[in-house]
N, C-alpha and C positions, 0 to 999 in steps of 0.2 A: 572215533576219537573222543576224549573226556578231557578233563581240565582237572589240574589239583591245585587247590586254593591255597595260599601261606598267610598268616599274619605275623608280621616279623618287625616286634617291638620290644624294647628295653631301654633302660636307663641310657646305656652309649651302645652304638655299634658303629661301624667305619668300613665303607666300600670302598675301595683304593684301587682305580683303573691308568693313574699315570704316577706312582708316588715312585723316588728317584733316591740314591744315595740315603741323605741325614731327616730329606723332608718326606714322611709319610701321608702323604694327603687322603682325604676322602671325598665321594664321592656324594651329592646332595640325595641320591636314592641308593638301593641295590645295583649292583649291577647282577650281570647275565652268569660271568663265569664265577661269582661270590654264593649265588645261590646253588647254580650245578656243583658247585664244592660242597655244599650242605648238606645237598642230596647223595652224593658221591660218598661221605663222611656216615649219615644214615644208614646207608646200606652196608658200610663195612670195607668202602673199596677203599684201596692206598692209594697215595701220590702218583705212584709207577704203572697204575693201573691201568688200559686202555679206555676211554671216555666216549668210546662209539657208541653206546647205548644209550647214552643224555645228552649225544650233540644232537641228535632228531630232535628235541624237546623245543617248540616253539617257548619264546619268552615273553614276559612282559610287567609292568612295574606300574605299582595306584599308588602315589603321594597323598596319605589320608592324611598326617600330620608331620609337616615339615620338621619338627625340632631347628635344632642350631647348630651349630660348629662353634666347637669349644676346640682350643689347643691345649699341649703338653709339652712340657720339657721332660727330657728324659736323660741321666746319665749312667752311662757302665764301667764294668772295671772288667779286664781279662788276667791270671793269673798263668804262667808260665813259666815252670820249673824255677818259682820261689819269687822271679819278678812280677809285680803286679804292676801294667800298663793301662790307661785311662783311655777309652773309647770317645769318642767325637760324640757332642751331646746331637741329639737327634729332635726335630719336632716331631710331634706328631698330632694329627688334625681328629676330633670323631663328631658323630651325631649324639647329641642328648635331646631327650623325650620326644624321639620321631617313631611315626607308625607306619608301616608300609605293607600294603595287599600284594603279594608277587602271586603270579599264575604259569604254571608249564604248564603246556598242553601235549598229548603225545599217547602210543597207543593206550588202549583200555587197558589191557593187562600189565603195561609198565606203570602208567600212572597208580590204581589198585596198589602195585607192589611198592613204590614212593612213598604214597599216605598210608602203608603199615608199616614202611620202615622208618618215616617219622614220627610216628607214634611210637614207635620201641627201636632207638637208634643202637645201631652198635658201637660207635663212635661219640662223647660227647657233641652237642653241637653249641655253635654259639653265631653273634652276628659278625661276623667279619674277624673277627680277632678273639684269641682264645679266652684272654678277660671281659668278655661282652656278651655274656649267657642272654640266651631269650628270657623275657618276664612271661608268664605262661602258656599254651597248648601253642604250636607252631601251626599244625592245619588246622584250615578251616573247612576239611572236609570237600569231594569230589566232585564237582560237574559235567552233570549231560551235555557240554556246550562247549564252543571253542574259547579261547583264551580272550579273545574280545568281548564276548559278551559277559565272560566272567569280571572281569573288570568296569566294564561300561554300566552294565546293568546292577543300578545299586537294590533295586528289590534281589537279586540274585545273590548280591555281596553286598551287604550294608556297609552305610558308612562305619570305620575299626577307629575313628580316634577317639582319645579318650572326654570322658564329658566336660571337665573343663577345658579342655579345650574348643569342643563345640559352641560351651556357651559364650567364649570369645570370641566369636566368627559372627559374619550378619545372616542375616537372613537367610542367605542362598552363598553357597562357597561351592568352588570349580575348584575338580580334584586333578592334577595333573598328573596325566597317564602316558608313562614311555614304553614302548612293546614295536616287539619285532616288525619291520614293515612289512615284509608278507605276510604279516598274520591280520592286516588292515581288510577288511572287505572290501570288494572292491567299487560298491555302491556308497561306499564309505571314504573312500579315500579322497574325492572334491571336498568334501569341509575343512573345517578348521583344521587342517594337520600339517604339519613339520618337519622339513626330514632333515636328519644328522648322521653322524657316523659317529660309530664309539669303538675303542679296542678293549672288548671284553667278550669277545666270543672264545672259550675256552677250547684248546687244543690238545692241553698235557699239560698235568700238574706236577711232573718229576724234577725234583727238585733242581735235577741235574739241566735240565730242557727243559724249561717252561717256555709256552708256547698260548700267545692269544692270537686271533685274527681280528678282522673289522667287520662288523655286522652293521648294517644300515637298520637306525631306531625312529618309529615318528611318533611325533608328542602329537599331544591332544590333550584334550581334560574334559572331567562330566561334571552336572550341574547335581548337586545334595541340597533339599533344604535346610536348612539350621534349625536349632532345636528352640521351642520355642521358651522365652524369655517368662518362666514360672513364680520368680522369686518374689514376693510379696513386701509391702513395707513393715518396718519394725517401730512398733508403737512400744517405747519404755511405760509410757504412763497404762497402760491396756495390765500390768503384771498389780498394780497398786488396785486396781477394780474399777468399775465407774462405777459413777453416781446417780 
């Protein structure tokens, strides 16, 4: 078994695991069936496609940089045979300047065939929503190791956010990690951890049938230190020379 590593950041993206009618919501990380669409997307498969080949894929999710939730107003028009009718204005919720580590684990050979077809997708890809392209390379390249220690272990996966945002943090910052519960160790699973349910376990993306299950998720978070604080003071009178 291997791990494929993701760094999955940009200006917005929006994970939406209960969004309803007008209100489009997002979720605070990735979710599970948002990233198997990625991947799904990567490799060339359609909507209608069967997904038995990425539901094996253990999941899990590193909160490097939280960003924000910003909303939208949105309004439409529909045209039909000359009359133009006005659509119900919609919200919609996303993430701005958030950085997220996602890791599938699953076998060698599928993983391998993942991180080359994310590297040369067949399908545009983006974060959640088709206006929300990734800001550069999406992997971070393969690991020898299971999906926990790809996330746990920051010599293995450094911390991904960006430097000002580090230098906004103290000292030491706790990264919060959501990932599959079976993929918890099980010498691991007494500490600090959390358990929830989420529906985003992906079953079928056909437009016609879409289909999620519930996957039981446990939080945790690991400890980074923060960067250290380099910036020196600003002497105006040092530009005039001394004396």
């Amino acid at each position: 078994m291997s791990t494929l590593v993701l760094r999955l950041s940009g200006p917005m993206q929006s994970w939406g695991s209960s969004s309803r009618f007008t209100r489009r919501a997002t979720d605070h990380a990735p979710t599970k069936s948002g990233v198997i669409g990625l991947l799904a997307a990567a490799r060339g498969m359609r909507r209608t496609d069967p997904l038995e080949e990425l539901l094996s894929l253990r999941f899990g999710i590193r909160i490097d940089q939280p960003g924000r939730i910003e909303r939208d107003f949105q309004t439409a028009r529909q045209e039909n045979k000359g009359k133009v009718t006005s659509l119900p204005l919609t919200e919609r919720y996303f993430l701005t300047d958030a950085t997220f580590v996602a890791a599938v684990e699953g076998d060698d050979s599928l993983i391998t065939a993942l991180n080359d077809a994310v590297k040369d997708p067949v399908f545009p890809l983006y974060l959640g929503r088709r206006a929300f392209p990734p800001a550069g390379p999406l992997t971070l390249g393969v690991r020898e190791s299971d999906v926990w220690t790809a996330l746990t272990n920051v010599e293995e996966t450094p911390w991904q956010a960006s430097n000002w945002w580090k230098r906004k943090q103290h000292s030491e910052v706790n990264l919060e990690i959501r990932i599959d519960a079976d993929a918890v160790p099980i010498e691991s699973r007494s500490g600090a951890i959390t358990l929830a349910t989420q529906s985003d376990a992906p079953i079928s993306f056909d437009p016609t049938l879409r289909q999620y299950g519930i996957r039981r998720v446990a939080q945790t978070s690991v400890r980074v230190p923060g960067l250290t604080n380099t910036r020196q003071g600003h002497d105006p009178m040092a530009l005039l020379g001394g004396a």
